[in-house]
C-alpha positions in Angstrom: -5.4 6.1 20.8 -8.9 7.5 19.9 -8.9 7.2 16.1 -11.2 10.5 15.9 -9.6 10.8 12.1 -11.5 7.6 10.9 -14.9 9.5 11.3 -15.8 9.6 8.1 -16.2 12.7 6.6 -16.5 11.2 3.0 -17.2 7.8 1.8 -18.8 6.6 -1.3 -20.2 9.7 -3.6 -23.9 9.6 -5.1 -22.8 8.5 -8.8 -20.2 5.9 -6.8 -22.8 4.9 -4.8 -25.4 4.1 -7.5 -22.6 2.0 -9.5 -21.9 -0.3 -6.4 -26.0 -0.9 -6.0 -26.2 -1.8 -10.1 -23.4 -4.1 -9.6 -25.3 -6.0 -7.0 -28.4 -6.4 -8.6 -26.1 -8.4 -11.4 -24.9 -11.0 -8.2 -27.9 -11.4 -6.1 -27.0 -12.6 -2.2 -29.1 -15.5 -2.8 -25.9 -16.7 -5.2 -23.8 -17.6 -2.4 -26.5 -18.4 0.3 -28.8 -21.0 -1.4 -26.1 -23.8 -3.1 -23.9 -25.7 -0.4 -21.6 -25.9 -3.8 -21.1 -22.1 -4.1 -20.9 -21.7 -0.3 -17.6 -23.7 -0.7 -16.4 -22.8 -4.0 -16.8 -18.7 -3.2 -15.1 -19.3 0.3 -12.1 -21.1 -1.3 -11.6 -18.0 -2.8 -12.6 -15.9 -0.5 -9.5 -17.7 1.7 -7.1 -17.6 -0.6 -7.0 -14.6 -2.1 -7.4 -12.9 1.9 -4.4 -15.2 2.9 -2.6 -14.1 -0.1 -2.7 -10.8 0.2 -1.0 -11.1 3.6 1.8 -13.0 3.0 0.7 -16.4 2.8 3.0 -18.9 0.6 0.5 -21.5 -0.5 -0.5 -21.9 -3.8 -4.3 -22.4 -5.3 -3.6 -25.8 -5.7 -1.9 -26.3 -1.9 -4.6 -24.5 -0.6 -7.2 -26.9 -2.0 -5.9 -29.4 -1.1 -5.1 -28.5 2.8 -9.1 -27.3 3.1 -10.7 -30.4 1.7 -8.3 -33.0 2.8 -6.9 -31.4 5.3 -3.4 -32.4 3.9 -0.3 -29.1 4.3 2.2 -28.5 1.8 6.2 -28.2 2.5 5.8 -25.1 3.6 5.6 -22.7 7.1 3.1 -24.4 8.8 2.0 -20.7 10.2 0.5 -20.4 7.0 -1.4 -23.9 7.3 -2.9 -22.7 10.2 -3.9 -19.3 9.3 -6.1 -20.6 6.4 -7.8 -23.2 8.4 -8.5 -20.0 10.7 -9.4 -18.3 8.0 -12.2 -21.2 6.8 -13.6 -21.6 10.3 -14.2 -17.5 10.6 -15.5 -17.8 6.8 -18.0 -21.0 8.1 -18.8 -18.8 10.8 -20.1 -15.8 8.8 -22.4 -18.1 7.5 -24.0 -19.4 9.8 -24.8 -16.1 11.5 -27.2 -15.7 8.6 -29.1 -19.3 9.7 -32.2 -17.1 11.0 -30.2 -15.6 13.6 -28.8 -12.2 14.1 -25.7 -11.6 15.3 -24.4 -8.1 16.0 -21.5 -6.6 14.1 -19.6 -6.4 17.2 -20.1 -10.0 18.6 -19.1 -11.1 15.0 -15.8 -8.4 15.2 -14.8 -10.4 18.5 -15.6 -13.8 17.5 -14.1 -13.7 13.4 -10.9 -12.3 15.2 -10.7 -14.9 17.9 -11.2 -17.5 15.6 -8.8 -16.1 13.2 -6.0 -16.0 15.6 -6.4 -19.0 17.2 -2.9 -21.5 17.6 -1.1 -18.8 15.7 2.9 -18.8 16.1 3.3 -16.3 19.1 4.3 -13.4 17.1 1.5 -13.5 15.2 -0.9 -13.9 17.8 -2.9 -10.6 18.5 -4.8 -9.9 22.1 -8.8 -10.3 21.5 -9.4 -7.5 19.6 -11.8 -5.8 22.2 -8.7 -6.1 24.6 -6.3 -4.9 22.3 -4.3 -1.7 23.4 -5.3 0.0 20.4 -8.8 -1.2 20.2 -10.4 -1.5 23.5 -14.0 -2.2 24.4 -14.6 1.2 24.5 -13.1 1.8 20.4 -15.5 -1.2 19.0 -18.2 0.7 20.9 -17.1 3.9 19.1 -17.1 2.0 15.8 -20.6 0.7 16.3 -21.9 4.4 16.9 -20.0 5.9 14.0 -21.1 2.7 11.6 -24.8 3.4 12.6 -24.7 6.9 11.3 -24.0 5.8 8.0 -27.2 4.6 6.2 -25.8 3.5 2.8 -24.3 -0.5 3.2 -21.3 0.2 0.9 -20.4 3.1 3.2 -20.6 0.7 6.1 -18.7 -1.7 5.0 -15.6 0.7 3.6 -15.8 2.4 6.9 -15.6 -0.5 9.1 -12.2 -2.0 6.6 -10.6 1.1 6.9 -11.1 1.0 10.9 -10.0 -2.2 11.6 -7.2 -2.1 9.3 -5.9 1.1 10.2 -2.3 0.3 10.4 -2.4 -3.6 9.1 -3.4 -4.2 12.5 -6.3 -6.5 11.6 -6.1 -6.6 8.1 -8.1 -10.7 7.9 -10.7 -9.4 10.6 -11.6 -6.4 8.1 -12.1 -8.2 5.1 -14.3 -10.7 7.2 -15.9 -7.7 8.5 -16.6 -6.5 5.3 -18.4 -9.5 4.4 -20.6 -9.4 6.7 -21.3 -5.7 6.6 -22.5 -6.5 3.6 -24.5 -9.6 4.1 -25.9 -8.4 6.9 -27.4 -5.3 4.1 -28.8 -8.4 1.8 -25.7 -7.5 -0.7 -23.0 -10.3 -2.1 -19.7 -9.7 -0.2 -17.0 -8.3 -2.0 -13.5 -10.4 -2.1 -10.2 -8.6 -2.5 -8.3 -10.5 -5.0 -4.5 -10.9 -4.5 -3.8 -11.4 -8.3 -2.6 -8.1 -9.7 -4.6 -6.0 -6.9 -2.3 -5.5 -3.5 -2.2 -1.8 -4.6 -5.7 -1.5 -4.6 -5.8 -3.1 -1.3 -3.0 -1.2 0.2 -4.7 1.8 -0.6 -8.1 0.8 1.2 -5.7 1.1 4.5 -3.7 3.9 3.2 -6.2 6.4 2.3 -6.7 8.2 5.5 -3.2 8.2 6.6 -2.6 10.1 2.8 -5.5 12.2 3.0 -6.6 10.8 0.1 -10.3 8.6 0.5 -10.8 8.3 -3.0 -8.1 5.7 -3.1 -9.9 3.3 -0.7 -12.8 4.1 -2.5 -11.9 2.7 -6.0 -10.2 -0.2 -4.6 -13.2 -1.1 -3.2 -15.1 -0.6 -6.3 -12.5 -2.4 -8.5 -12.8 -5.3 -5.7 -16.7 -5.4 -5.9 -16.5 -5.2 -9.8 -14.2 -7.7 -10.0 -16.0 -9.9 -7.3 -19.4 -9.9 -9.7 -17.5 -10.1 -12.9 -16.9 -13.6 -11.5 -19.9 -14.9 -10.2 -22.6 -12.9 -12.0 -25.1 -15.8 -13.2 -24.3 -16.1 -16.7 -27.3 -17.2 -19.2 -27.3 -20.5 -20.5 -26.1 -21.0 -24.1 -28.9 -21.3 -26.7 -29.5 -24.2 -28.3 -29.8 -24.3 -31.8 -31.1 -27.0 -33.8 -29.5 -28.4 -37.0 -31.1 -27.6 -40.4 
């Protein structure tokens, strides 16, 4: 199926547009990329709250503990291994910022592989460039429609909205998203399962209702969220006594 109706006829308006770009000058890239310590502490997150918001049933505290000590909880083991998916595709999008590029479509195909890997059987997906929805030829049509789009927040909210068309790749487009944004020099946003799967449903939903500016204020009530937590905050004056 040619998804013709994803061309995006409206994304991100000027004023929304100039809102996302203040909010990343508050969280610089160079939060996440320069301290091994908030490389793992983000991406904990980043996991959790992705796995979450699909279904998973381990807790913050489970999830800790399975992805440093590699230790599951008495629960599906399904879930077990789609985090530790989830944590390899995350270790992966950072190391395709190591001074080298990789291309958004080699990092589409490799995330998803990596994502899906030693799933159950009913969760497994085909590659995604084999997939009968997504052929080769549909990530080739998402690269040409991506490049038209010169503002980074555009990119990113049209490449979600793409791959999750449907909840057919709904792990693969947040990952995606990340790196669209990376890849701009921007912090990546993180969809956060507490108190937001309406805002995240409606990221997917809004072409299907004919409505974009759904998806687009989920996104920006994901981004504001995302710096509202890891904005560098200044350190506490000290004051001396009388």
């Amino acid at each position: 199926m040619c998804r013709s109706d994803l061309t995006p006829p409206t994304l991100f308006n000027a004023a929304e547009q100039q809102y996302l770009h203040r909010l990343s000058q508050c969280l610089p890239l160079s939060v996440l990329l320069s301290s091994a310590r908030n490389q793992e502490e983000i991406g904990m997150d980043f996991v959790y709250h992705s796995a979450r918001l699909s279904g998973s049933r381990y807790d913050w505290h489970d999830t800790l503990t399975l992805l440093k000590n590699g230790r599951t909880a008495a629960k599906p083991f399904a879930d077990a291994v789609m985090l530790l998916n989830l944590w390899r595709s995350y270790q992966y999008l950072l190391s395709c910022f190591d001074a080298k590029h990789t291309s958004i479509q080699d990092f589409i195909i490799n995330s998803h592989a990596l994502i899906t890997q030693d799933l159950p059987p009913h969760q497994q997906d085909k590659p995604v460039s084999h997939h009968s929805a997504y052929p080769a030829a549909e990530l080739n049509r998402l690269m040409t429609e991506e490049q038209k789009l010169h503002n980074p927040f555009d990119r990113a909210l049209y490449c979600y909205n793409y791959l999750a068309d449907g909840n057919r790749f709904p792990y693969t487009a947040r990952h995606t998203t990340a790196f669209v944004l990376m890849n701009a020099g921007l912090f990546p946003c993180i969809f956060w399962a507490d108190g937001s799967q309406d805002d995240v449903d409606s990221l997917g939903g809004d072409v299907k209702n004919n409505n974009p500016s759904n998806g687009r204020n989920a996104f920006i009530h994901a981004y504001k969220q995302t710096v509202a937590r890891y904005e560098p905050k200044p350190a506490p004056e000290c004051r001396r006594a009388a």
